[in-house]
KOLSE-146654 format. One record per residue: residue in three letters; x, y, z of N, C-alpha, C in turn. Coordinates in steps of 0.001 Angstrom, whole numbers, plus 500000, padded with zeros to 6 digits. Example, Ala and Ser with C-alpha at 12.3 -4.5 7.8 and 13.67 -1.06 7.14 Angstrom:
<pts>
ALA513190494310507800512300495500507800513200496700507800SER512850497750507080513670498940507140512900500030507870
</pts>
This chain:
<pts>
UNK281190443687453648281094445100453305279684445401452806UNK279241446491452877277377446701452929277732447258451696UNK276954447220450743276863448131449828275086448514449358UNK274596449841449468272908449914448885273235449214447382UNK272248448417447164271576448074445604270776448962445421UNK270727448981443928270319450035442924268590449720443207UNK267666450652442974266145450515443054266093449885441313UNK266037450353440830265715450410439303267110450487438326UNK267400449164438019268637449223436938268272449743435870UNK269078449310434700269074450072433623268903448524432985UNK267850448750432228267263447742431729268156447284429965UNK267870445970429958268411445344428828267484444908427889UNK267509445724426657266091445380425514266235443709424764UNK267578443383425128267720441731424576266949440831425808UNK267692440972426984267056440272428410265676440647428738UNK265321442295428468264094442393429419262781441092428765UNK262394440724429994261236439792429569259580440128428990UNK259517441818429680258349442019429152258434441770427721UNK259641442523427227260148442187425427259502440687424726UNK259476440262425216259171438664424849257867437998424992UNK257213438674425609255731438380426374254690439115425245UNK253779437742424875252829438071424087251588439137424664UNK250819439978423876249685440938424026248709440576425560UNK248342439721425743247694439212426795248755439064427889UNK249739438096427777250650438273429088251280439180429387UNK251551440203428253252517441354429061251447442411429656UNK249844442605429295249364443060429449249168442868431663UNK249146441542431729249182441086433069250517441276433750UNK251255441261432909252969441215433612252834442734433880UNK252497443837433296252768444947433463251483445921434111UNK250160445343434421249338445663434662249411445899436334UNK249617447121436803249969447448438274248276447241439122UNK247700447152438804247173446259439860247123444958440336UNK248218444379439187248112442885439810249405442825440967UNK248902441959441685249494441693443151251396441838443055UNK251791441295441932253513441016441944254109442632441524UNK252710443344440910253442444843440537253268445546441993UNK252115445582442435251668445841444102252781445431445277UNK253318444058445662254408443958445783255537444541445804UNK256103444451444927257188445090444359256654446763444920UNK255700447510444153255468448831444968255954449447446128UNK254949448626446664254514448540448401254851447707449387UNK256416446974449108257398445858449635258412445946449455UNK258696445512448428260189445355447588260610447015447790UNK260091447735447458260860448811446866260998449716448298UNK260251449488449446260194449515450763261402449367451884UNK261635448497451263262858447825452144263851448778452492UNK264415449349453645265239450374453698266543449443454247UNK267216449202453511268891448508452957269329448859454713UNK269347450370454807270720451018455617270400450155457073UNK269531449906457496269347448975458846269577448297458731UNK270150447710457778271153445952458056272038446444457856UNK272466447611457651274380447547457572275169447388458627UNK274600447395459598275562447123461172275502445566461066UNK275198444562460226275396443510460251276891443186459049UNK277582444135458509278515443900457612279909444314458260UNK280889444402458132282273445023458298282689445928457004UNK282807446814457615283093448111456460284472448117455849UNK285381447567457172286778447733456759287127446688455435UNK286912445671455412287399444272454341285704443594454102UNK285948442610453673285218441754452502284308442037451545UNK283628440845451185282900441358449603281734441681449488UNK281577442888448669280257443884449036278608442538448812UNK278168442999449847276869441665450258275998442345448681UNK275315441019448784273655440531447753273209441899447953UNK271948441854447146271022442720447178270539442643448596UNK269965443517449992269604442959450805268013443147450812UNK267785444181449830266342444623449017265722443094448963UNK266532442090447744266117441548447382265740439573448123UNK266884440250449172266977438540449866265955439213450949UNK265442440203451690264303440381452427263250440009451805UNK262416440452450697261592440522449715261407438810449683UNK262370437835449171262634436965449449261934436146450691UNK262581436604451569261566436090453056260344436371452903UNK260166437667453011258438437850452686258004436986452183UNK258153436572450607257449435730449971257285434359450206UNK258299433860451051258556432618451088257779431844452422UNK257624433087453477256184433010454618254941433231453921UNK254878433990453013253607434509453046253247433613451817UNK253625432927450531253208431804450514253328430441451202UNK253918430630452178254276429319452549254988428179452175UNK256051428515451296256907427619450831258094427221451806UNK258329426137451339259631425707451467260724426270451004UNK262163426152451651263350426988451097263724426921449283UNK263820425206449341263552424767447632262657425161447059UNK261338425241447266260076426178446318260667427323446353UNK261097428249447680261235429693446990262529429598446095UNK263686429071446191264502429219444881264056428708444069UNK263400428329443673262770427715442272261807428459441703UNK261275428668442176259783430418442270260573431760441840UNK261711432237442830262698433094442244263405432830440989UNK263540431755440453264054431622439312263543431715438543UNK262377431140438388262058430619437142260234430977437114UNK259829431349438173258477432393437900258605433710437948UNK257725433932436807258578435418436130257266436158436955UNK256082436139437154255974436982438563256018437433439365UNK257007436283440348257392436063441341258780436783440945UNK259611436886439967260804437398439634260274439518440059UNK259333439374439036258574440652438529258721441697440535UNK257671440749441105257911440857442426259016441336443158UNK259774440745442984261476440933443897262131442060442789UNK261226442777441564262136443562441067263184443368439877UNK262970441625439580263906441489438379263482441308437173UNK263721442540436563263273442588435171263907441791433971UNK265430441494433999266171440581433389265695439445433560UNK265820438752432240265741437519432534267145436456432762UNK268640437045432625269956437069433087269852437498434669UNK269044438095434875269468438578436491269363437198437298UNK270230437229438199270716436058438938270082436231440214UNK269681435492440681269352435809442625270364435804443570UNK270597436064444888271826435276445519271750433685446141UNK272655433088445835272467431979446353272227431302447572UNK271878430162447851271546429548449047272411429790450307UNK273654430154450249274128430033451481274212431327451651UNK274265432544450770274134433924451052272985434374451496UNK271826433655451243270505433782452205270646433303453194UNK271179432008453770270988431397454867271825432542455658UNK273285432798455459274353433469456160273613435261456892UNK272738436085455612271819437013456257270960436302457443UNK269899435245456875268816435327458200270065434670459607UNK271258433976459372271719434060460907272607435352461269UNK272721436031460409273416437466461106272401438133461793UNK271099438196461549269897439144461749269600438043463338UNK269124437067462914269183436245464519270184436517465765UNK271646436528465278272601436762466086272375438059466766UNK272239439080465834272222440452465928271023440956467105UNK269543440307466700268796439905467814269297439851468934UNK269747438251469217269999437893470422271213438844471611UNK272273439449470432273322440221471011272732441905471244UNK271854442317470826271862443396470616270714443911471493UNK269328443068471275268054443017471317267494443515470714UNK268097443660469114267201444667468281266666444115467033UNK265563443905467002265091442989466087264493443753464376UNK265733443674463593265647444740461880264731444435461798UNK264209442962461604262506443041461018261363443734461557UNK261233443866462782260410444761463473261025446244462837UNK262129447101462425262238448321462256261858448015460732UNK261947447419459916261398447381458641260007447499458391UNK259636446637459085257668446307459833257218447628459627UNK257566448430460871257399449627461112257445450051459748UNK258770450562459224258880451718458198258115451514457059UNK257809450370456418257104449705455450255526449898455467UNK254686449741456892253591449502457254253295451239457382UNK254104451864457661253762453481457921253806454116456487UNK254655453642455610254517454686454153253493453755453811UNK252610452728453884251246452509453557250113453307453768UNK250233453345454971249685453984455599249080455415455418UNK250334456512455013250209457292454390249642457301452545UNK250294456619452614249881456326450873248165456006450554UNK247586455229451315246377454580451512245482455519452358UNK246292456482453330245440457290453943244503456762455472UNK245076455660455667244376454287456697244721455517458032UNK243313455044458859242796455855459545243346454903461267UNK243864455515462070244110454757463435243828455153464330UNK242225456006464143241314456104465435240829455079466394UNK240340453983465736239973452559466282241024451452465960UNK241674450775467063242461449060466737241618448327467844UNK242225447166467064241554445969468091242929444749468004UNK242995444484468773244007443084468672243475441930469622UNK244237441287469302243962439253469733245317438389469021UNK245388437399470248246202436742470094246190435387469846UNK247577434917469512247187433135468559248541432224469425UNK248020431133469888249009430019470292249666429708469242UNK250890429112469205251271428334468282252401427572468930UNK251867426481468369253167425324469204254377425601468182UNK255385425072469200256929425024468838257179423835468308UNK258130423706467183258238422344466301259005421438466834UNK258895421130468138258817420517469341258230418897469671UNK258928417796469589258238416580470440257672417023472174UNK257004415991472737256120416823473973257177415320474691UNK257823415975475969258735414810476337257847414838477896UNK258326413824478393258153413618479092259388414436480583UNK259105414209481865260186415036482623261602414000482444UNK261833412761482548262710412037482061263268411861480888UNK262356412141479824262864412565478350263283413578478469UNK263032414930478807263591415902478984265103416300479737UNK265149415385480713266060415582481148267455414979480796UNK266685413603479918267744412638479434267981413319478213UNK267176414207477414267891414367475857268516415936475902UNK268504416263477257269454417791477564270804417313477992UNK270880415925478611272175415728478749272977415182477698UNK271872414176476971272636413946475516272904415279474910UNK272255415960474293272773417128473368273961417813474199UNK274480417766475666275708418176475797276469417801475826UNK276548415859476060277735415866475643277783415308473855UNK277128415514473275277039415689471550278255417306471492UNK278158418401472079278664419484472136279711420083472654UNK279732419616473790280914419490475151281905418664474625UNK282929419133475586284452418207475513284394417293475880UNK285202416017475209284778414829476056285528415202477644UNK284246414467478606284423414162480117285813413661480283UNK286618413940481411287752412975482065287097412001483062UNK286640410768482424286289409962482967287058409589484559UNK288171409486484288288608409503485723288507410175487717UNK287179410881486790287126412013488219285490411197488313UNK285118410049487613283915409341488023284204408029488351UNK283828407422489291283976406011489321283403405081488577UNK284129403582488595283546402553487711281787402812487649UNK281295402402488536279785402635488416279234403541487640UNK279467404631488162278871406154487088279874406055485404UNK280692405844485165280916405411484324280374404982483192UNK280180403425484007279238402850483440277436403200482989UNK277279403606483826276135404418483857275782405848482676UNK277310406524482906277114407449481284277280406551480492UNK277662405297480269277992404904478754276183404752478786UNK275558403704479604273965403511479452273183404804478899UNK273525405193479382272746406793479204272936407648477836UNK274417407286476919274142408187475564273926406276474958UNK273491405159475340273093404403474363271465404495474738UNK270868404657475750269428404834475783268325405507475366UNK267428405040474808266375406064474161265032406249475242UNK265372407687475147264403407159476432263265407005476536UNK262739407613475082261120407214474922260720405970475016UNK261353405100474552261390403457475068261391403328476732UNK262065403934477373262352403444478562260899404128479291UNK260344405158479078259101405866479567257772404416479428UNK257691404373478200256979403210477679257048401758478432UNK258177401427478830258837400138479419258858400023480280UNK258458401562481629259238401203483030258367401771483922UNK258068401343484913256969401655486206257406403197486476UNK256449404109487401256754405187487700258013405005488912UNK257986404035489480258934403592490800260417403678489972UNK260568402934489007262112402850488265262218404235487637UNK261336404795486761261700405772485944262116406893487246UNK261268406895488688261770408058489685263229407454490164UNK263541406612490052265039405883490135265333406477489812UNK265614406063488074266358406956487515266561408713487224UNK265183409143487056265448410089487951266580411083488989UNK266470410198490059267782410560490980269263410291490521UNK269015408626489727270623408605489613271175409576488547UNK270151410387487365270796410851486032270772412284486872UNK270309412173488256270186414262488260271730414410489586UNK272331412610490210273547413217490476274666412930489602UNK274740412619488288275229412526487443275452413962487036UNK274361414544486776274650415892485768275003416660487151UNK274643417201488599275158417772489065276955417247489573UNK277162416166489224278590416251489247279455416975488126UNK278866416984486660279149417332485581279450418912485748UNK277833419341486081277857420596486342279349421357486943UNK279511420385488315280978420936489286282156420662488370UNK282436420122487548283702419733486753284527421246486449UNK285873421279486718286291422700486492286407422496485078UNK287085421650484084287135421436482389286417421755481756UNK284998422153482392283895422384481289283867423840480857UNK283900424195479373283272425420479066281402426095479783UNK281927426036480627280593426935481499279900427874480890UNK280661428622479467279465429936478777278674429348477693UNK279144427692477333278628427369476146277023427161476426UNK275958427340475286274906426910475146274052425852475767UNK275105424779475649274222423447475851274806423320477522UNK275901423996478143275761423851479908274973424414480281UNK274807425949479930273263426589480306272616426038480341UNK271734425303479335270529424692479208270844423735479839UNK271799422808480473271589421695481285271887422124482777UNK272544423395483057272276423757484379270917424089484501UNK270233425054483611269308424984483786267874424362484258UNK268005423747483344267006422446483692267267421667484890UNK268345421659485187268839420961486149268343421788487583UNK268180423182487289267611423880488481266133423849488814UNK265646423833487804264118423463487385263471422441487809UNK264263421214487784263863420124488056264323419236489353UNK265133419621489915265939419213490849265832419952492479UNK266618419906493070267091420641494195268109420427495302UNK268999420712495350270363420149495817270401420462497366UNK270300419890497914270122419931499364271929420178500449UNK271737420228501500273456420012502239273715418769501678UNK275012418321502332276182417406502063275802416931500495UNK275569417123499147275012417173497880274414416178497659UNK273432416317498413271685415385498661270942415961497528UNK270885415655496347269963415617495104268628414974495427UNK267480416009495451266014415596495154264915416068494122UNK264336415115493725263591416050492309262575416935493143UNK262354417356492345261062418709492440259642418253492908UNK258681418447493412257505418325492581256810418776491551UNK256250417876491223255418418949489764254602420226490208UNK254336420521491202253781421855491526254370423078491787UNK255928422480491597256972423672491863257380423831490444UNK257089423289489466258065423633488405256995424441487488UNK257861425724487170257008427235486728257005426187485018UNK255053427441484522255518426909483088256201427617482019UNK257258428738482719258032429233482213259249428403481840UNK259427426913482735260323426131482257260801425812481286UNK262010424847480659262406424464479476261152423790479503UNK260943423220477831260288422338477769260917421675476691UNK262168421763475793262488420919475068264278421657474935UNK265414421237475088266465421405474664266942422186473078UNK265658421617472283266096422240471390265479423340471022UNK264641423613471679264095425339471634263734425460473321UNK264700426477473923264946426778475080263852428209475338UNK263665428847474106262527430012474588261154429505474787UNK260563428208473997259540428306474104258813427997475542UNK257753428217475945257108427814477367256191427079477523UNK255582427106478658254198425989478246252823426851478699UNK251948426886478481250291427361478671249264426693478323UNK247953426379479323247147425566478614245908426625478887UNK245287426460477667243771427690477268243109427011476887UNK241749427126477368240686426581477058240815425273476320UNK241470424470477879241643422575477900242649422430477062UNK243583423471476036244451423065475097245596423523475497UNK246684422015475573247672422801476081248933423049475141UNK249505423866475220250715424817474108251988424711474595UNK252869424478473650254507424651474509255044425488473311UNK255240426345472916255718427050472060255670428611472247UNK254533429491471560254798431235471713253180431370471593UNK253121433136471904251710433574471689252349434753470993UNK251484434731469977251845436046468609250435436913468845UNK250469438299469458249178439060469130249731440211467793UNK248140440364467484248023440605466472247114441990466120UNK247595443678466035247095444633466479246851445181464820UNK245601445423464634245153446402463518244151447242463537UNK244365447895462288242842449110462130241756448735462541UNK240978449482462459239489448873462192238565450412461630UNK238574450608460560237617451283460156236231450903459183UNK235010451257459160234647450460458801234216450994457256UNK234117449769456152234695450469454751236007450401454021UNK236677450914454913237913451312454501239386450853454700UNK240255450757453886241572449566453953242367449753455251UNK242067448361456128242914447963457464243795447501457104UNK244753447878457878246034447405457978246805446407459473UNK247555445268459550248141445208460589249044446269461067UNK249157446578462574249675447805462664251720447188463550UNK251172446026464267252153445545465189251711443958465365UNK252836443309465546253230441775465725253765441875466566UNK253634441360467982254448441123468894254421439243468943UNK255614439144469301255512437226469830256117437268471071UNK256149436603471803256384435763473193256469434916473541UNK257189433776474477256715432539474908255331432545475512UNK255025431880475334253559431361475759252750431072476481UNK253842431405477730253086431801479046252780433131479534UNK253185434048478318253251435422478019251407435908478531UNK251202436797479590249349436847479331249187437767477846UNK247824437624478089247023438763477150247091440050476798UNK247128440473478540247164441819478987248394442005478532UNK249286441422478808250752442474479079251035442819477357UNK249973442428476379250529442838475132250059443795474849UNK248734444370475552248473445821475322248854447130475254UNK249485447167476325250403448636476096251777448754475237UNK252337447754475160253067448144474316252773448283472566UNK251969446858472320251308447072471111250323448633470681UNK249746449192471868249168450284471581250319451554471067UNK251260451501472005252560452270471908253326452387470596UNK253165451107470154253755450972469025253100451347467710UNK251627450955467720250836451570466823250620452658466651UNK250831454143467835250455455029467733251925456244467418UNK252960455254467330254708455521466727253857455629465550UNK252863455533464800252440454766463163251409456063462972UNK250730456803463566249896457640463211250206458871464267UNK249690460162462819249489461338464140248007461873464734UNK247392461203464126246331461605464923246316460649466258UNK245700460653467422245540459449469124244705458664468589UNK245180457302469472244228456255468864243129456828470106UNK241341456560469724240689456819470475239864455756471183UNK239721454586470592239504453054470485240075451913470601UNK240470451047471607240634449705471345239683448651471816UNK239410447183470904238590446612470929239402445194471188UNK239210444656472276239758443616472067238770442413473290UNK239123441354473505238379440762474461238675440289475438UNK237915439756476563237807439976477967239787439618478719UNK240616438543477842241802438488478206242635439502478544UNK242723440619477845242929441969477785242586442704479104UNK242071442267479922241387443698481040242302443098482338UNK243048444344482556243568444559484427243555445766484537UNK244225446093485435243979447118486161245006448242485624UNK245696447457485523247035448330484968246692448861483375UNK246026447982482712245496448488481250244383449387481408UNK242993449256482276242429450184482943242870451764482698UNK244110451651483677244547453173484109245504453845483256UNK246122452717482012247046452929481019245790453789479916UNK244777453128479685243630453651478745243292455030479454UNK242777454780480774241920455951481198243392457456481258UNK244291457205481334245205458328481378245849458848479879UNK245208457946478737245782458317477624243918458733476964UNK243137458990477397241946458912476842241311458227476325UNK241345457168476342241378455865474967239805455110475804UNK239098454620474554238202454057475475238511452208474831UNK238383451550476779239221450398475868237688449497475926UNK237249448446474854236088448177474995236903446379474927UNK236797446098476318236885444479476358234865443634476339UNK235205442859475770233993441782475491233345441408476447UNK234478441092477343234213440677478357235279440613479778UNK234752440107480852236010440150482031236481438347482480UNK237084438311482590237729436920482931237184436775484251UNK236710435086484727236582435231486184235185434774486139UNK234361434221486797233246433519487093232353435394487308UNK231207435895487259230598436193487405230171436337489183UNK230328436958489843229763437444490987228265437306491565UNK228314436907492734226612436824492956226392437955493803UNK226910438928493625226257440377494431226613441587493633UNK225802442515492818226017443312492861226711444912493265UNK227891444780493181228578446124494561228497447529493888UNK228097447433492500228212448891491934227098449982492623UNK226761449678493553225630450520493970226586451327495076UNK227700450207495933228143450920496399229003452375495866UNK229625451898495209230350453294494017229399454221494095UNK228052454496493880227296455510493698226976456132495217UNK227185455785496146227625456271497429226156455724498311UNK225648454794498189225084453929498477225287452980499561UNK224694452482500209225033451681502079224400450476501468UNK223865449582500206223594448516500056223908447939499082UNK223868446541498779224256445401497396223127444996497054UNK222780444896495286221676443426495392222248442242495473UNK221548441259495796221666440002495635221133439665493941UNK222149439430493252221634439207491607221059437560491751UNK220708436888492534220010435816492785218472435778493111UNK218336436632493609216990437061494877216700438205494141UNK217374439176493960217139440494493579217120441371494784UNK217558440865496190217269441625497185218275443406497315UNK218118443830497961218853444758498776219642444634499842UNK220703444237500032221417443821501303222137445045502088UNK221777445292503276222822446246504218224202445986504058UNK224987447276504116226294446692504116226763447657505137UNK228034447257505719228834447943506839229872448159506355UNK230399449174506899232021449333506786232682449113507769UNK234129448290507519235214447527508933235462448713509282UNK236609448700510117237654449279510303238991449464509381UNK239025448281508400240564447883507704239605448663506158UNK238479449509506174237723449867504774237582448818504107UNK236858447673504694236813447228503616234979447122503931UNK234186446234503099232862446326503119232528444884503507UNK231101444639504688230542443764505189229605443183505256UNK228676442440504784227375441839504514227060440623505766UNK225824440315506244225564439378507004224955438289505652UNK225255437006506080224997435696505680223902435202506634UNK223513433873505960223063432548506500224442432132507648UNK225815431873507034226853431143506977227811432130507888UNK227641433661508375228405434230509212228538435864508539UNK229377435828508057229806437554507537230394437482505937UNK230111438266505025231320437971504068231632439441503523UNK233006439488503174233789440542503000233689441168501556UNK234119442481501267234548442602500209235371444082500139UNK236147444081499325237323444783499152237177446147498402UNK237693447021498322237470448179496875237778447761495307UNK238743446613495426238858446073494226237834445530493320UNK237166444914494610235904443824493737235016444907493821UNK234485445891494597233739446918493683234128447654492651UNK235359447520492289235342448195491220235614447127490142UNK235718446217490876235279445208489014233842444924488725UNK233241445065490094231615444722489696231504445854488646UNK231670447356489190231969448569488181232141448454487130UNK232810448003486641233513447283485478232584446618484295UNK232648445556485534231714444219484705230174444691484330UNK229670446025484757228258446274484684228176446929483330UNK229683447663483199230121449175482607230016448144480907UNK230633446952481025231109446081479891229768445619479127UNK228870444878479996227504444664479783226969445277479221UNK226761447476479222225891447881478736226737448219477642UNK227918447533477409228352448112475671227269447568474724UNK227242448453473817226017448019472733226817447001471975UNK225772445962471759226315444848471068226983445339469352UNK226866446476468536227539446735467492228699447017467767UNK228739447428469117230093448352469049231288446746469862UNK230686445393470308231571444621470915231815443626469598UNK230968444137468615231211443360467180232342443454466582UNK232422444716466800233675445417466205235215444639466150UNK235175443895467467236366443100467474236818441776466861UNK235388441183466198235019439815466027236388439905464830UNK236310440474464021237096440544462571238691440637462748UNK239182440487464010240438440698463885240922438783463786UNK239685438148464243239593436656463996240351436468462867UNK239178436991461297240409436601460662241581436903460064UNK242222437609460882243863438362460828244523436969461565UNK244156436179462453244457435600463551244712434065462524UNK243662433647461848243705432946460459244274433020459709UNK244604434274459134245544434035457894246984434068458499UNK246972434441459800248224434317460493249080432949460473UNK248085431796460884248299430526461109248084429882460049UNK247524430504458698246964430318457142247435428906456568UNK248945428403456987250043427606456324250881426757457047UNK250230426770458749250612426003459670250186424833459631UNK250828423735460343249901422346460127250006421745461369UNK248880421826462451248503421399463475248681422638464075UNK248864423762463985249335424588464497250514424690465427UNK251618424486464630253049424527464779253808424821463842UNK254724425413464456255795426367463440256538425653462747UNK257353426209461641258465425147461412259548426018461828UNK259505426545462767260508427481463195261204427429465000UNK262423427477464991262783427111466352263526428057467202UNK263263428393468550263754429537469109262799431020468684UNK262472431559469754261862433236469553261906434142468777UNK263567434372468590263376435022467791263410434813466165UNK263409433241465467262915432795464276261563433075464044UNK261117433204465421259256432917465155258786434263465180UNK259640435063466114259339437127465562259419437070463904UNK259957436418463452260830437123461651259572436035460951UNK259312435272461484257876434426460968256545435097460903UNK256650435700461905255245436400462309254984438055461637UNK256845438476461552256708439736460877256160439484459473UNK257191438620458865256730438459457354255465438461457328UNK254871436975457443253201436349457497252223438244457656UNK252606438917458471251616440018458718252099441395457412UNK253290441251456651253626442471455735253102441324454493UNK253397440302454516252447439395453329251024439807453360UNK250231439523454742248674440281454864248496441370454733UNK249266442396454541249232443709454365249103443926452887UNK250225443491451814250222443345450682248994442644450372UNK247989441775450940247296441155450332246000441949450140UNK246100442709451432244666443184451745244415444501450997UNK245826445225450657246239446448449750245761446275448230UNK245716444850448041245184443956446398243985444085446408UNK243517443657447188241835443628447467241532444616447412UNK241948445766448062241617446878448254241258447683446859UNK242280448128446151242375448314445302241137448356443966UNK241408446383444624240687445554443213239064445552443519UNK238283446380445017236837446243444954237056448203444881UNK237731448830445428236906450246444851238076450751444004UNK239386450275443762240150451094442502240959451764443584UNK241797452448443236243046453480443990243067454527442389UNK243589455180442869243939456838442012245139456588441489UNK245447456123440509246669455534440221246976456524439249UNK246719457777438706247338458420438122247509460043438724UNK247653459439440359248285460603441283249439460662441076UNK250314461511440095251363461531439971252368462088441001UNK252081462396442219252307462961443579253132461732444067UNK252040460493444371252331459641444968253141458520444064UNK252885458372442867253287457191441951254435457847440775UNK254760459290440288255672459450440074257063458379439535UNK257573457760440600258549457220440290258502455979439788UNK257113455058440104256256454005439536256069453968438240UNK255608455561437891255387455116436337256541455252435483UNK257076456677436148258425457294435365259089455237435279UNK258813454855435877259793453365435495259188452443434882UNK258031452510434625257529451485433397257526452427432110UNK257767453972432588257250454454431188258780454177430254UNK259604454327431259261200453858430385260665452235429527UNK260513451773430206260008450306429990259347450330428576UNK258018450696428408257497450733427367258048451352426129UNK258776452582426659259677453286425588260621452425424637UNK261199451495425856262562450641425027261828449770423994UNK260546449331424333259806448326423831259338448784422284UNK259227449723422721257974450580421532259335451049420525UNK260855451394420788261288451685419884261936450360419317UNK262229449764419633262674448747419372262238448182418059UNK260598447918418266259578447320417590259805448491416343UNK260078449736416208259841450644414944261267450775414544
</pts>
């Protein structure tokens, strides 16, 4: 059953802790520019309850935790980077960190361990069934009354994106295939052995006693492609079994893979794949089925790509605006338009600027910018550099230079429109496309180097992103754990950068417009204190 928690209880002059706190510490405990009163502000008190109530039953059970306070909770527990045991121990018993989440008692209780765990898998479930991810609508609502409050300007964004491996061993295609069939039948009903013969039999018993990282280590490529064949008509017999629960988890993922890697020919002739057929959208580990594989600049990734979209004014307090994550074969480009879309849900004035670099540029983002007015300033263009000049043609021009020679080259037009140059070597072609990326690529060049600067700084958004990672890998498994990772980590950088802010030019803190209900609640505070004492 959902029930809203109270913003501001009614405080207890025996429990409250400021009560107890000597001249110097209460001065810090109660001093709203420090970060846990900021917090609490511009977080905690943020949290809009009513979007998790479709995760409760209205009709029966017992009215849920604070959900104010077990979100708040997450936040803190990404954005310092703790462990589940540090943050209950931090919630207890650091009275900052208490101050933070809103608890002024020093009797006030938190909810316990399994009432946190039981929220973050309703919110996962809810995800996966629904496709609607609360932390992203919190993101939003939280990051926009900043926004307003702070006055943050969203004429100019820039975004960039960050690999991050999945907390993932790197298997091999035989490890992979051998520890997808173990984890099903760990899950699955036991087999009716009787619909396999002695041999195969025998053969599954080998197979849940084998490790197979040993056997990779131990065995020529000739045996391990053996086996190979014999474990992939094993599982496609499994697969055909009518007994099996077919909707559960772990058959998916082993039909799966099994499609990936295999290929079942007439009369049920099983052959593996080659490695040039298998997409790197593939599984790559059983126990996290979203993540993918990508390799960038010589490094290769099996986990997600998180971009990362904010302000950029210069002076004045940036904010992250949008977190998107993906598996990791996810491109560059395709995070642009929607991240722009989403940022501009966040302001009413048009964004007029984005800055981001050369990964970012197609054609489709091109004509997405040029039809919304936006000028998009990539760094650069992906792709080796061209040895002919074609932008001359665009200007309605009959020649190319040679950017080698510096020459002037004749050009012809086919029949099929496309454009023709004579060689040493015969004829060579070119298309309207590649003139209009030469277009492009000339257009990119004469950006003034201040204005391609502009993007350098979203670097370190991209840093404090990964701030608490170690090797750069998550401790988080499946997509959408690593969305609710990536949301927090970026409303933690928000709160942080709101501190800073503050703490180099000051905020107007006795706008009673905006802070009103801020003070009206410490001023109760001090009241109880002050009579108490007389």
């Amino acid at each position: 059953m959902f029930r809203a928690s109270v913003k501001h209880k009614q405080l207890d002059l025996q429990c409250c802790v400021a009560q107890h706190l000597g001249k110097s510490s209460y001065k810090i405990y109660s001093d709203v520019t420090e970060w846990h009163n900021i917090f609490f502000k511009n977080v905690t008190s943020k949290i809009d309850e009513t979007k998790f109530k479709c995760l409760f039953n209205e009709s029966n059970g017992a009215p849920n935790a604070s959900i104010r306070l077990l979100i708040a909770m997450m936040i803190l527990k990404d954005g310092q980077g703790w462990s589940d045991k540090e943050l209950f121990e931090e919630s207890k018993f650091n009275l900052l960190i208490r101050k933070a989440l809103g608890l002024l008692d020093i009797n006030e209780e938190i909810p316990c361990e399994s009432t946190y765990y039981l929220l973050r898998k309703r919110i996962v479930s809810y995800e996966k069934n629904k496709q609607t991810n609360l932390f992203s609508e919190i993101f939003k609502s939280i990051t926009e009354s900043q926004i307003i409050e702070f006055d943050v300007s969203g004429k100019s964004i820039r975004m960039d994106s960050k690999l991050i491996g999945s907390n993932i061993a790197y298997y091999s295609r035989y490890e992979l295939i051998h520890k997808t069939l173990l984890l099903y039948f760990r899950h699955s009903t036991p087999l009716c052995l009787s619909q396999f013969t002695q041999t195969e039999q025998e053969r599954l018993t080998e197979l849940r006693a084998e490790d197979s990282t040993k056997t990779i280590y131990r065995s020529s490529k000739v045996v391990i492609f053996d086996k190979l064949i014999n474990i992939g008509y094993l599982i496609f017999k499994i697969l055909g079994l009518e007994n099996q629960n077919k909707t559960s988890q772990e058959y998916l993922t082993l039909k799966t893979v099994f499609e990936q890697q295999y290929k079942a020919l007439e009369k049920d002739e099983i052959i593996v794949r080659p490695k040039e057929e298998i997409s790197a959208q593939s599984i790559q580990s059983p126990y996290d089925i979203d993540c993918t594989y990508r390799k960038k600049n010589e490094e290769e990734t099996k986990g997600y790509s998180h971009n990362v979209t904010e302000t950029c004014n210069k002076e004045e307090l940036n904010l992250i605006t949008d977190i998107q994550s993906q598996p990791a074969s996810a491109a560059d480009c395709d995070f642009l338009v929607p991240a722009t879309d989403t940022t501009q849900d966040l302001f009413e004035e048009a964004i007029e600027n984005i800055h981001t670099d050369g990964a970012y540029h197609s054609p489709q983002n091109q004509t997405y910018s040029n039809f919304n007015g936006i000028n998009l300033y990539c760094t650069a263009m992906q792709g080796a550099v061209g040895r002919y000049d074609l932008s001359t043609l665009a200007e309605g021009e009959s020649y190319i230079i040679d950017t080698n020679t510096n020459e002037k080259i004749l050009v012809t037009t086919t029949s099929s429109n496309t454009y023709r140059i004579s060689t040493t070597k015969g004829y060579r072609y070119f298309n309207q496309e590649a003139v209009s990326n030469s277009v492009l690529r000339k257009k990119i060049d004469n950006i003034p180097q201040e204005i391609k600067n502009i993007r350098n700084n979203v670097e370190a958004s991209i840093f404090q992103l990964a701030f608490h990672l170690r090797k750069d890998k998550t401790r988080y498994r499946g997509l959408v754990k690593n969305q609710i990772w990536a949301i927090t980590r970026c409303l933690w950088i928000n709160c942080a950068r709101i501190t800073k802010f503050i703490e180099k030019i000051g905020h107007n803190l006795t706008n009673i417009n905006s802070n009103i209900e801020y003070y009206f609640y410490y001023l109760i505070l001090i009241f109880q204190i002050r009579f108490k004492k007389t």
